[in-house]
N, C-alpha and C positions, 0 to 999 in steps of 0.2 A: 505585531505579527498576527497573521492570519490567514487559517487552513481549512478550506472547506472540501472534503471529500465527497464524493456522489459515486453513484454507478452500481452501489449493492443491490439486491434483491434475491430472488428463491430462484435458485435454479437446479436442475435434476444432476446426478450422480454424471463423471463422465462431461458436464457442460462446463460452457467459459461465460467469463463475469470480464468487464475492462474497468475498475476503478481510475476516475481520476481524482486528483488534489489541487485544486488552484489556490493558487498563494500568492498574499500580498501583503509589506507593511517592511519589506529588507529585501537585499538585493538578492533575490532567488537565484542566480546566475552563477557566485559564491560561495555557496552550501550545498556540500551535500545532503542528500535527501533519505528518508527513512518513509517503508510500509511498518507498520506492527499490526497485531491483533492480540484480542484477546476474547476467548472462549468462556463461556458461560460456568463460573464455579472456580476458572482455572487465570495465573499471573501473564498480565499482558507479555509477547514474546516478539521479539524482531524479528520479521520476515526477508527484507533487504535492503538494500541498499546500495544507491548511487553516486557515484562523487559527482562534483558542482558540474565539470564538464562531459559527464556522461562517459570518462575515457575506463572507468571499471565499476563493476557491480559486484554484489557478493549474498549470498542466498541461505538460509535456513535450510539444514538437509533435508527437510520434510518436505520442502518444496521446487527443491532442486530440481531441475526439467521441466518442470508444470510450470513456474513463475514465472513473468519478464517483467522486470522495473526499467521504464524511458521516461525522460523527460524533453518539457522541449522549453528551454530557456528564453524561446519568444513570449510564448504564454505563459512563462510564469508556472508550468501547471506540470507536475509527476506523475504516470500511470502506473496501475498495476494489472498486466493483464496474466489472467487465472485460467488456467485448462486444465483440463483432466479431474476437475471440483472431485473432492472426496467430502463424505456426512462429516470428515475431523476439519475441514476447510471449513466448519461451522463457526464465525465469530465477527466480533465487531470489527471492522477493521479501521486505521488510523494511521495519518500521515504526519508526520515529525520531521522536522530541519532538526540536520543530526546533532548539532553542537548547541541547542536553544531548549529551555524549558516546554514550548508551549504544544499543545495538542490541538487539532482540530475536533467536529466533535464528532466523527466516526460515523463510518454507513455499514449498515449490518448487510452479512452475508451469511443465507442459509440454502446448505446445499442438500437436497432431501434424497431420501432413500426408497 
């Protein structure tokens, strides 16, 4: 299994960030998918989550209306697109097949004030 996440970088209070995760090594089509983060000091936390076919999602209350989790089982590859950035959207963030050990290795996102 393998998860390579992209897309972070610094962006202002109020902006959007689109992480992706391309994945390969099992059948991505099958599994549902997982964003996490985790903040500096603080236990990494599940942000959301999508089943294998994209038919439901389900969100962290923090980020509830600001999140969208899609995938698109052609490519192989899960997004996460981020609006409304707040300074606590500050953390690494990390993509997980929901039911598998492995982590990719995270693309930091800092939203400055």
């Amino acid at each position: 299994v393998q998860l390579v996440e992209s897309g972070g970088g610094l962006v202002q209070v109020g902006g959007s960030l689109r992480l992706s995760c391309a994945a390969s090594g099992f059948t991505f089509s099958s599994y549902a998918m997982t964003w996490y983060r985790q903040a500096p000091g603080k236990e990494r936390e599940l942000v959301a989550t999508i089943s294998s076919r994209a038919g439901s999602t389900d969100y962290a209350d923090s980020v509830k209306g600001r999140f969208t989790i899609s995938r698109d089982n052609a490519k192989n590859t899960v997004y996460l697109q981020m609006n409304s950035l707040k300074p606590e959207d500050t953390a690494v963030y990390y993509c997980k097949v929901a039911t598998r050990p492995n982590w990719g290795q995270g693309t930091q996102v800092t939203v400055s004030s």
